[in-house]
C-alpha atoms as a printed R data frame, in Angstrom:
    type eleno elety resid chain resno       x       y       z
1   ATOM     1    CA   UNK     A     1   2.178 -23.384   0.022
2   ATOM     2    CA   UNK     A     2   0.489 -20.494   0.950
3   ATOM     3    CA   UNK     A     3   1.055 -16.990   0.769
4   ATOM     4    CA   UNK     A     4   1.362 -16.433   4.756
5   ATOM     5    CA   UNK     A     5   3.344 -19.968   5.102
6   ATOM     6    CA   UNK     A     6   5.174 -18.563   2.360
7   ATOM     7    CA   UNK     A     7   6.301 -15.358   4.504
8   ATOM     8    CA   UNK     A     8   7.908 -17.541   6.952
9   ATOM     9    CA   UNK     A     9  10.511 -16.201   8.357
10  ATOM    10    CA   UNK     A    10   9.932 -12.555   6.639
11  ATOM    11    CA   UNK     A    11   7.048  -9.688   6.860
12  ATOM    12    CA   UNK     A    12   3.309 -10.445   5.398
13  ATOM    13    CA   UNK     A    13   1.603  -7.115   4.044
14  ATOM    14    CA   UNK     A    14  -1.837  -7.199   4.514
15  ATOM    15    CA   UNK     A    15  -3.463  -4.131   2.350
16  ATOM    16    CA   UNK     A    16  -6.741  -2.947   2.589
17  ATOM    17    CA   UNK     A    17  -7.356  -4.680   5.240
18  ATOM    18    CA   UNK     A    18 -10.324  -2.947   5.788
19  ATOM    19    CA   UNK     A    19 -12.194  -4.200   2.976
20  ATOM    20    CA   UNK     A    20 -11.680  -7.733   4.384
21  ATOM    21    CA   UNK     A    21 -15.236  -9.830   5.128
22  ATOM    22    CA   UNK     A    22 -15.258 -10.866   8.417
23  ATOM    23    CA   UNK     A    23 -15.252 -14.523   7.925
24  ATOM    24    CA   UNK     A    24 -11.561 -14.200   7.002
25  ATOM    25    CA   UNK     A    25 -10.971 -11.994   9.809
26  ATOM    26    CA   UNK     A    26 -11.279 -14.436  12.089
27  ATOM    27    CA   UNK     A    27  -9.199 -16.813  10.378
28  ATOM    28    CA   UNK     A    28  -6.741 -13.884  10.128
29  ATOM    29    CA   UNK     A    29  -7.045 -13.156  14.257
30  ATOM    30    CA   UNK     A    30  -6.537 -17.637  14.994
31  ATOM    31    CA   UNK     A    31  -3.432 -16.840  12.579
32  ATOM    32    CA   UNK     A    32  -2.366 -13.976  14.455
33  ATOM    33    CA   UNK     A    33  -2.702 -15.473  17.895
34  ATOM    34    CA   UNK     A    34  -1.584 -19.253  17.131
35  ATOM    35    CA   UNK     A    35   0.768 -18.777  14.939
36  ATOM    36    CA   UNK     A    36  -0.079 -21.648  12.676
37  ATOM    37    CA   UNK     A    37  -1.687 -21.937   9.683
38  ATOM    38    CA   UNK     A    38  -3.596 -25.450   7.859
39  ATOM    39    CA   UNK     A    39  -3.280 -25.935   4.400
40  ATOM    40    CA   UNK     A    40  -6.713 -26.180   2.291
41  ATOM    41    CA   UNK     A    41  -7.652 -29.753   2.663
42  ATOM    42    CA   UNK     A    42  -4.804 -30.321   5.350
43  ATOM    43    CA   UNK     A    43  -5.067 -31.820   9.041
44  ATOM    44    CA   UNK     A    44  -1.856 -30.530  10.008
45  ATOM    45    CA   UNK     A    45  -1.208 -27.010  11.678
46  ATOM    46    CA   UNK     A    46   1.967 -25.260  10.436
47  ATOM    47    CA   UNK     A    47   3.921 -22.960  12.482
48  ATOM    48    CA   UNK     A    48   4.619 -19.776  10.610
49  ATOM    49    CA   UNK     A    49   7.094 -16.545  12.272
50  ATOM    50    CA   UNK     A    50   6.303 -13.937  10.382
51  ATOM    51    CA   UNK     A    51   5.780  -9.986  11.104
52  ATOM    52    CA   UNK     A    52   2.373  -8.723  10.032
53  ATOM    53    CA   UNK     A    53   2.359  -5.429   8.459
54  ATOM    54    CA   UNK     A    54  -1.216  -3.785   7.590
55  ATOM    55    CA   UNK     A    55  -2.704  -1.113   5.582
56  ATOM    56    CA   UNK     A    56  -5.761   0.618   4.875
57  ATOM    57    CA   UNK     A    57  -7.798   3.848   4.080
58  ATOM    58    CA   UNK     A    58 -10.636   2.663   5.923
59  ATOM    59    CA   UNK     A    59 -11.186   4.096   9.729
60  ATOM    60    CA   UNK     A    60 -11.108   0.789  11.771
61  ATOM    61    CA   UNK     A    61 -12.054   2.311  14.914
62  ATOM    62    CA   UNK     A    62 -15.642   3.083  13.082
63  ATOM    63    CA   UNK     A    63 -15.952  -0.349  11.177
64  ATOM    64    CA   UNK     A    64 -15.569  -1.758  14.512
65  ATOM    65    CA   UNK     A    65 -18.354   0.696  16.154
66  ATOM    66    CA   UNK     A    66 -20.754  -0.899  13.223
67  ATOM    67    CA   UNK     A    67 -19.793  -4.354  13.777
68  ATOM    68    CA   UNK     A    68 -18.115  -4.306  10.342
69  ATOM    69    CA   UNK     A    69 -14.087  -5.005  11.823
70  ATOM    70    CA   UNK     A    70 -13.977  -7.651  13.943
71  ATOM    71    CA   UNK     A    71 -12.589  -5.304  17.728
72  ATOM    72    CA   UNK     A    72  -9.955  -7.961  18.915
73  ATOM    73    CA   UNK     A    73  -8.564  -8.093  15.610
74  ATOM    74    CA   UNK     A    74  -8.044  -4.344  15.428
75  ATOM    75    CA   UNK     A    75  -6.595  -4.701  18.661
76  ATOM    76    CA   UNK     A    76  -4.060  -7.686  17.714
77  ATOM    77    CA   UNK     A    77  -3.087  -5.802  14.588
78  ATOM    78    CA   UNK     A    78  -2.756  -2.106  16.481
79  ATOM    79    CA   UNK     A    79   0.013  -2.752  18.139
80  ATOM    80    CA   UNK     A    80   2.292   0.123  16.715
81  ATOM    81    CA   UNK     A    81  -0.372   2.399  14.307
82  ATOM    82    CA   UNK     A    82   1.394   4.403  11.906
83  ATOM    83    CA   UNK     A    83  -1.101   7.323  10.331
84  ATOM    84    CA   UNK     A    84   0.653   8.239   6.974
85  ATOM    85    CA   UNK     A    85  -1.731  11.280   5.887
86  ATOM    86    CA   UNK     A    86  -2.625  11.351   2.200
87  ATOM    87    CA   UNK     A    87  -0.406  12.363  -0.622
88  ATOM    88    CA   UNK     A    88  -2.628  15.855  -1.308
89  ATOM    89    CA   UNK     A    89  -1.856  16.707   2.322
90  ATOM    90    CA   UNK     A    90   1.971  16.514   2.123
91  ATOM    91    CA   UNK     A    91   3.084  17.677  -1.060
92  ATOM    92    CA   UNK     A    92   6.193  18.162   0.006
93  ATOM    93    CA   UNK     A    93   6.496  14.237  -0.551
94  ATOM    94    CA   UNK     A    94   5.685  14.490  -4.196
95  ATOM    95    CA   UNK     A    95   9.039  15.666  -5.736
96  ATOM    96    CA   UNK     A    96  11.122  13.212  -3.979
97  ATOM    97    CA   UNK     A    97   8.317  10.306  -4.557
98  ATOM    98    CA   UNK     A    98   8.256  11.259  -8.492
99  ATOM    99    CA   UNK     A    99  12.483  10.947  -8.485
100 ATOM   100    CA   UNK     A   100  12.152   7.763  -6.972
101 ATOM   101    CA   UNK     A   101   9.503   6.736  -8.998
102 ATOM   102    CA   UNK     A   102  11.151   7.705 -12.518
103 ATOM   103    CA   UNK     A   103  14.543   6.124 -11.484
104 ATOM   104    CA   UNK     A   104  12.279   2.979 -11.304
105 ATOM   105    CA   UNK     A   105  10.778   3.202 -14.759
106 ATOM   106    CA   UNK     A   106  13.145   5.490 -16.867
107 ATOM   107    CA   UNK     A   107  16.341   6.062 -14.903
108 ATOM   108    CA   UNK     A   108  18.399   9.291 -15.983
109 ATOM   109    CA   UNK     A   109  15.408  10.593 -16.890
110 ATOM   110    CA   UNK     A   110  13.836  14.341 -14.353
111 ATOM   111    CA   UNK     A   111  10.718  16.335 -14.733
112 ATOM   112    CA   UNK     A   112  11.331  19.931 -15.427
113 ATOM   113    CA   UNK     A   113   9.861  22.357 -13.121
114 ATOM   114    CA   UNK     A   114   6.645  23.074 -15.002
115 ATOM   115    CA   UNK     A   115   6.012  19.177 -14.837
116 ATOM   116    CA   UNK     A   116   7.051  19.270 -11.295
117 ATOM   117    CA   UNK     A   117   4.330  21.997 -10.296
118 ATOM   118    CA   UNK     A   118   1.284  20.688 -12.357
119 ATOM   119    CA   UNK     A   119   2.149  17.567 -10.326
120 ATOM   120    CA   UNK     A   120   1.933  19.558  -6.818
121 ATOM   121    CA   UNK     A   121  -0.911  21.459  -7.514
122 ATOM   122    CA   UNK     A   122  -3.042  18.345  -8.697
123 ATOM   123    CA   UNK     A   123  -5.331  16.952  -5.503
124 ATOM   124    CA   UNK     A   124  -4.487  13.182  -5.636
125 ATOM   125    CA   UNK     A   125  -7.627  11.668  -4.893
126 ATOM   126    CA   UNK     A   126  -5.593   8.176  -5.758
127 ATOM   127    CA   UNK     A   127  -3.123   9.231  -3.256
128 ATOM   128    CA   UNK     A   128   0.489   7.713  -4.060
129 ATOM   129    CA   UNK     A   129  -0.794   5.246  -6.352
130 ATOM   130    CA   UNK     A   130  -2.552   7.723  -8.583
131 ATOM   131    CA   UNK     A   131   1.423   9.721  -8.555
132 ATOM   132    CA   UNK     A   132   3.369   6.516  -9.564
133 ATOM   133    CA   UNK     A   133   1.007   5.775 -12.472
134 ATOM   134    CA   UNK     A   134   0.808   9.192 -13.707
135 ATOM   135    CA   UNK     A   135   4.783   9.056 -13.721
136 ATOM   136    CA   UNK     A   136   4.713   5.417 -15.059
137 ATOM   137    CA   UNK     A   137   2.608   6.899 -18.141
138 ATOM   138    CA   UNK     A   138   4.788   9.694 -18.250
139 ATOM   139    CA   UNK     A   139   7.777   8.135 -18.781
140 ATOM   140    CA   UNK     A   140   6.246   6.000 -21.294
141 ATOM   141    CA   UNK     A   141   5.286   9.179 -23.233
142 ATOM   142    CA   UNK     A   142   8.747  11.126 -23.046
143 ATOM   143    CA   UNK     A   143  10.363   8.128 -25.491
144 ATOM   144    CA   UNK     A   144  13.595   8.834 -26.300
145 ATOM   145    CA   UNK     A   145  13.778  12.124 -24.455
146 ATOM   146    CA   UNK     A   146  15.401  12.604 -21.544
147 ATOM   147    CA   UNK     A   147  13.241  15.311 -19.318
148 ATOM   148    CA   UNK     A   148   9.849  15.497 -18.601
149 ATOM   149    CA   UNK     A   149   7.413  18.392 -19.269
150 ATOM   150    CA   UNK     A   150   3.930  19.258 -19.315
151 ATOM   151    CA   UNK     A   151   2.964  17.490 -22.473
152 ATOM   152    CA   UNK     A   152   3.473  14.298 -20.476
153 ATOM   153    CA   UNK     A   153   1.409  14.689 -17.530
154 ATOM   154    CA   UNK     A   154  -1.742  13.672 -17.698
155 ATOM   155    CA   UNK     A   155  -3.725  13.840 -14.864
């Protein structure tokens, strides 16, 4: 089956969705307003209940204006917009992202607060993503040791 038929019943995360080429936004919008889906090479439509969750960096409102986001299915997919703003303009985020992050990949182990402050001075041009790998190769580095510091952040 496929991915979407296999979010029956659940939520379907559809990131980046402003990189998608518009032939498969309009297979996305028939989705979207049918409800069905056909298998590749299949006759039959299958009903799929799913909620649609999407995601991207991109400004729809302006890929629409060129022609390069299909308007109806920005409209299907607007229905409740959420605008997170990027990591470097809430820092506040980044301590309680990082705990959550290193209980994930080394639990027990904490950054000290020299770690802690290279990590909310740094810009994060890779947003959250950029954070959780950074931590994911920190906790890699620290071994056997049980806090992190400065020698293991590499940014």
């Amino acid at each position: 089956i496929g991915r979407i038929h296999a979010a029956h019943g659940g939520t379907l995360f559809l990131d980046e969705i402003g990189d998608m080429p518009l032939a498969l936004q309009s297979k996305i919008l028939r989705f979207l307003e049918q409800g069905e889906v056909q298998r590749i090479g299949g006759n039959d439509n299958l009903k799929v209940d799913v909620r649609v969750v999407a995601a991207t960096n991109a400004d729809l409102q302006t890929l629409t204006k060129k022609q390069l986001f299909r308007e109806d299915l920005y409209y299907r997919l607007a229905v409740f917009p959420i605008k997170l703003p990027p990591l470097r303009e809430r820092m506040e985020d980044i301590e309680k992202l990082s705990q959550t992050f290193l209980a994930k990949f080394c639990p027990g182990v904490s950054l000290n607060a020299e770690a802690l402050g290279a990590l909310c001075k740094h810009n994060w041009p890779g947003n959250v993503r950029e954070l959780r790998n950074v931590l994911e190769r920190a906790s890699i580095l620290v071994g056997s040791e049980r806090v992190i510091t400065l020698r293991h952040i590499l940014l």
